[in-house]
C-alpha positions as CSV (number, residue, x, y, z in Angstrom):
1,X,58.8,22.1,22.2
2,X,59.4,22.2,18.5
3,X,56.3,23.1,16.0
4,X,57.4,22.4,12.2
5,X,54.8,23.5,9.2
6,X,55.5,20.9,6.9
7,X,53.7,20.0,3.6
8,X,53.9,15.7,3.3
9,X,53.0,14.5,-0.3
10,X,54.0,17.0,-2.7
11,X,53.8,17.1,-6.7
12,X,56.6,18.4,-8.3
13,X,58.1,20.3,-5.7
14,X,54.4,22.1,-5.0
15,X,51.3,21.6,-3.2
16,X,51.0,18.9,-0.2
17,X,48.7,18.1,2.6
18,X,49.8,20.9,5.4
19,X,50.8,19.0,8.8
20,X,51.9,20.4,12.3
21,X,54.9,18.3,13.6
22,X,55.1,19.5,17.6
23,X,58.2,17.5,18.9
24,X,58.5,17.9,22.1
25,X,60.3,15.9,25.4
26,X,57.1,14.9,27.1
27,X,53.6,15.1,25.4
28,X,51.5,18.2,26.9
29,X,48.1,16.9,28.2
30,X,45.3,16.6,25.8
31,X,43.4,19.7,26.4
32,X,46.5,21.4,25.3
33,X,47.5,19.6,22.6
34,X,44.2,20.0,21.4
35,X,43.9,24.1,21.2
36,X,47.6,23.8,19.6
37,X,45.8,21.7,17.0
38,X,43.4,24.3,16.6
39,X,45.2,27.4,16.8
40,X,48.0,25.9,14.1
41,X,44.4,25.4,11.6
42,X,45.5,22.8,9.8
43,X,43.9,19.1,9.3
44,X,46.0,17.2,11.5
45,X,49.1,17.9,13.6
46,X,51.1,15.6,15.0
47,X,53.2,15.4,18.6
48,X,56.3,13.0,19.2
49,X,57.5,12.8,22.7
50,X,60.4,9.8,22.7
51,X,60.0,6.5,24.1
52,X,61.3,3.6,25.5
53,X,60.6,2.1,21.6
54,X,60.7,5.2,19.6
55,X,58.0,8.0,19.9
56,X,54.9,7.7,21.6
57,X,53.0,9.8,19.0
58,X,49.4,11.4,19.1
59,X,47.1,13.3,15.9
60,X,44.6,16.0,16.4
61,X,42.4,17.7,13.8
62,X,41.2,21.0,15.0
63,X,38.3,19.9,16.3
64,X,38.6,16.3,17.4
65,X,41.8,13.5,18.2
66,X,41.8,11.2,15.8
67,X,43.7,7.5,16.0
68,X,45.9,8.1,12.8
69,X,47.2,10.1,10.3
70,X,48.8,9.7,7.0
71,X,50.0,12.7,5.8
72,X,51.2,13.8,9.4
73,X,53.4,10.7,9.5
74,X,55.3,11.2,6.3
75,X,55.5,14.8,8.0
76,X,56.9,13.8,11.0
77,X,59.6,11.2,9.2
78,X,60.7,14.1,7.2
79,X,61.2,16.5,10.4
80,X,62.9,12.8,12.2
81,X,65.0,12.4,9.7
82,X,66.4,16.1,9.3
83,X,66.9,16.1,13.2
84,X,68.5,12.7,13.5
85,X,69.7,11.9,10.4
86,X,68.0,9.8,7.9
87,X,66.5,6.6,9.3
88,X,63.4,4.8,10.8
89,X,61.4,5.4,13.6
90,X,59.4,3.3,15.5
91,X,55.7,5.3,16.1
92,X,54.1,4.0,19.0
93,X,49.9,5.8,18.2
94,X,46.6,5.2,19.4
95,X,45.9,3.2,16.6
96,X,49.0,0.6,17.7
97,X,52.8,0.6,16.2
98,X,53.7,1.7,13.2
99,X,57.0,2.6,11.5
100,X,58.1,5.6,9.4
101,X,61.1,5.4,7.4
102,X,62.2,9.4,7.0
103,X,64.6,10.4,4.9
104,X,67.0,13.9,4.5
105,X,69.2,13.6,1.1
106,X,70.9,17.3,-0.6
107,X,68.2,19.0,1.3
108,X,65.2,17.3,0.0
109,X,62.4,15.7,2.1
110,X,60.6,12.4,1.6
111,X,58.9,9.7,4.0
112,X,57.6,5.7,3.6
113,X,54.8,4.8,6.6
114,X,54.3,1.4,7.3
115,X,50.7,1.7,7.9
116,X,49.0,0.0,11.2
117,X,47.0,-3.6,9.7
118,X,44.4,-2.9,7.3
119,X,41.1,-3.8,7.2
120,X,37.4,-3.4,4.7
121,X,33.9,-4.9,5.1
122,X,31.3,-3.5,3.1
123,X,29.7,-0.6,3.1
124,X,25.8,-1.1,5.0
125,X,22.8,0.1,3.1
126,X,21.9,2.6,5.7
127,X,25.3,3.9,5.5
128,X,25.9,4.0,1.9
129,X,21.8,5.5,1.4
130,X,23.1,8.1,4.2
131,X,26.1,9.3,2.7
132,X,24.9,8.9,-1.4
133,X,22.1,11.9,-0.1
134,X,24.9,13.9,1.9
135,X,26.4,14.6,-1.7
136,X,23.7,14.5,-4.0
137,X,24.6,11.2,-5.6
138,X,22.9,8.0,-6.6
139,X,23.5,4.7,-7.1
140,X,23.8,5.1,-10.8
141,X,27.2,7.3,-10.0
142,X,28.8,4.6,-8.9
143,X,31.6,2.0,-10.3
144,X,30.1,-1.2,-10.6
145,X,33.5,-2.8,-10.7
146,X,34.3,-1.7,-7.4
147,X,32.2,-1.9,-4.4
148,X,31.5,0.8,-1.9
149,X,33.3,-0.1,1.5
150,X,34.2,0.9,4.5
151,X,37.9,0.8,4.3
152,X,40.7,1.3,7.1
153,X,44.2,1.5,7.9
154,X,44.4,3.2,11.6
155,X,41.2,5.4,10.6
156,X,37.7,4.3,9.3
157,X,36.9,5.8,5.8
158,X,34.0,4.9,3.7
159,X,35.3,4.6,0.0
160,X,32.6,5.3,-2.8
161,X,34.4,5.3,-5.9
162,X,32.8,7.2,-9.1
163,X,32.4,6.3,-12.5
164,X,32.3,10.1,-14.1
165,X,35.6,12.3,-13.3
166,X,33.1,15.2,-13.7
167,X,31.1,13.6,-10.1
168,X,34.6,13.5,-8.4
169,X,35.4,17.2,-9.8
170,X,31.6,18.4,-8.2
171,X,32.1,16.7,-4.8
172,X,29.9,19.2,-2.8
173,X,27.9,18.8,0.6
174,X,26.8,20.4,4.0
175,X,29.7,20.5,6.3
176,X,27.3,19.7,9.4
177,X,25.0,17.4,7.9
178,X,28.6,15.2,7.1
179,X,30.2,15.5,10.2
180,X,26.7,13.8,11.4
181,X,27.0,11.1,9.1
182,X,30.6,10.6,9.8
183,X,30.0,10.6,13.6
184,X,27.3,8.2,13.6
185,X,29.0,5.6,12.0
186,X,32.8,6.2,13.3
187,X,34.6,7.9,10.2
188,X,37.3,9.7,9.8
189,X,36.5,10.8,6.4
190,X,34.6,9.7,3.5
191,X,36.6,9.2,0.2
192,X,35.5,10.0,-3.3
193,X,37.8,8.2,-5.8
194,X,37.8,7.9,-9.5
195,X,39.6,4.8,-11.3
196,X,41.9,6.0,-14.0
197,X,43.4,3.0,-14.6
198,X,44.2,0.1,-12.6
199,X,47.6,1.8,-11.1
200,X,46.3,5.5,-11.0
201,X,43.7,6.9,-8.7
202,X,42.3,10.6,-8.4
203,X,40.4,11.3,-4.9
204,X,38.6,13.3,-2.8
205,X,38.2,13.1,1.0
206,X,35.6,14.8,2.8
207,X,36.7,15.4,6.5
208,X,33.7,16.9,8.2
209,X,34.0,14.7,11.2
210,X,38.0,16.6,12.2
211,X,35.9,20.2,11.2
212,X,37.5,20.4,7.8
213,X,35.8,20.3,4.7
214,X,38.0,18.4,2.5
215,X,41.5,16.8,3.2
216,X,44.3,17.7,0.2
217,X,46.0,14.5,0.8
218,X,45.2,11.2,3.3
219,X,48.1,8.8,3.3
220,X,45.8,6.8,5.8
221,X,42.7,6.4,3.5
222,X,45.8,5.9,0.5
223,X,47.0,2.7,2.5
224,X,43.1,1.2,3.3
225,X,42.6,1.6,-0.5
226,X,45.7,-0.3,-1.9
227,X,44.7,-3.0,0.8
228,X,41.2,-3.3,-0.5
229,X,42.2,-3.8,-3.9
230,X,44.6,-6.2,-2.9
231,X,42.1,-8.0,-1.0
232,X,39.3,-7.7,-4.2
233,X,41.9,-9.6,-6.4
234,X,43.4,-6.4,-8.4
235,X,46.9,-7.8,-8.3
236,X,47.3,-5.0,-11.3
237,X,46.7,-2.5,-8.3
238,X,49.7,-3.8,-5.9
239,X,51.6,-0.5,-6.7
240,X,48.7,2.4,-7.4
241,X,49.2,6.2,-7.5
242,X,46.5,9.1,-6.4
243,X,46.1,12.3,-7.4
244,X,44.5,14.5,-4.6
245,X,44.2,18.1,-3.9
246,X,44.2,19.4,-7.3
247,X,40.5,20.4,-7.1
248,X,41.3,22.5,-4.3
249,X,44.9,23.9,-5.9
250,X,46.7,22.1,-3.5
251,X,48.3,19.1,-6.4
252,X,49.7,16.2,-4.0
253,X,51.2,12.6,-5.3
254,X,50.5,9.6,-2.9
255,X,52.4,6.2,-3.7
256,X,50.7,3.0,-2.1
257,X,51.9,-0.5,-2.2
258,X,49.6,-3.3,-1.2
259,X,50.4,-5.1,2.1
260,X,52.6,-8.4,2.0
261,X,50.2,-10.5,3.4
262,X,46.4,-9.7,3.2
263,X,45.5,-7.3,6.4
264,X,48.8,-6.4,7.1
265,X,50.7,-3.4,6.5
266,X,50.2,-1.2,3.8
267,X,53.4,1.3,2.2
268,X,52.8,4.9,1.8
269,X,55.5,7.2,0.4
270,X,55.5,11.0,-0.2
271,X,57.6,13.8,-0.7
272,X,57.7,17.1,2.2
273,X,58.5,20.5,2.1
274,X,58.5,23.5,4.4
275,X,55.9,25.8,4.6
């Protein structure tokens, strides 16, 4: 068994979303995998057992499996493609197939996931009423150019996007009373964003429901949000960029491209390090 500490979707060299990348020859049960999760503290690791098509591939949060992970994917690409060589690798998760395309050049680390097929619907009134209380927000907070959603890519997030930078900057809220919420109505995390401009994106992602309060960087909720764009009419979003992590001095740079055809497969690419 192999355990990497890997940072996926760094900013100049700096900062990134820590992952735990466990390769290992068969996976350990889930029990185990589990208090490995836990004991390495970060908000997802990852473990990749080889398969008949690739790796059969699993994500835990300290507290809680969880069907998919962005930033542990371009994590485990980078540690692939170190190992074997740059290449891509055929991810066989909970949340169905996916593909990472890793890559190893003068020493440097980057990854593209091919997200699983993407999907929104909006956001319900008890839901959105639920969630606007969890962090001391109101309607009147919110951009009325784009609707609040529940948005997904592998995982379930519920997108609220902000009109005021200075909202997104004072994201606070009860870690218990949000893991509630998130539980109740089956999401991974809930995402705070604030439009810049039609390409660029700043965000933050409350992840109560895995026991941590706020994710750095989430390549998952990166590749629902491109997809929803896409599927609003925002053809000017096809190719966006987010900013994440900075509030919490951990800077990370997501790239997302809109999938091919609407629901498909969304494209996420970051640069790793080692921590």
């Amino acid at each position: 068994m192999e355990v990497h500490r890997i940072a996926a979707f760094t900013r100049d060299g700096k900062g990134g979303n820590p992952a735990g990348v466990v390769v290992c020859e068969v996976l350990p049960d889930v029990e185990r995998m589990q208090m490995i999760a836990a004991g390495l503290g970060y908000s997802e690791t990852v473990f990749a057992a080889p398969s008949l098509e690739g790796y059969r591939v699993r994500y835990f949060a300290p507290q809680v499996e969880v069907p998919f992970c962005g930033h542990a994917t371009i994590a485990l690409g980078a540690t692939l493609a170190r190992r074997e060589g740059s290449g891509s690798f055929v991810l066989q998760s909970n949340a169905g197939i996916v593909r990472v395309e890793g890559r190893f050049e003068s020493g440097n680390m980057s990854a593209t996931l091919h997200s699983p097929p993407t999907h929104s619907e909006p956001a319900s009134a008890e839901l959105l009423e639920a969630s606007l209380k969890l962090f001391s927000l109101s309607n009147s907070n919110l951009d009325a150019q784009l609707p609040t959603a529940v948005i997904e890519a592998g995982a379930r997030h519920l997108l609220i996007p902000l009109w005021d930078y200075g909202q997104l900057v004072g994201m606070n809220y009860d870690l218990q009373v949000g893991a509630d919420v998130m539980r109740q109505w089956d999401l991974t995390t809930i995402c705070l964003v604030f439009r810049a401009s039609a390409s660029r994106f700043r965000s933050r992602n409350a992840f109560a429901a895995g026991g941590i309060y706020e994710d750095p960087a989430t390549g998952a909720a990166a590749a629902a949000l491109v997809a929803y764009l896409q599927k609003l009419g925002h053809r000017e979003s096809d190719h966006i960029e987010i900013l994440q992590g900075e509030e919490m001095g951990v800077p990370c740079l997501l790239y997302a491209q809109a999938p091919v055809l609407a629901g498909g497969s969304a494209l996420v690419y970051g640069r790793a390090r080692d921590i």
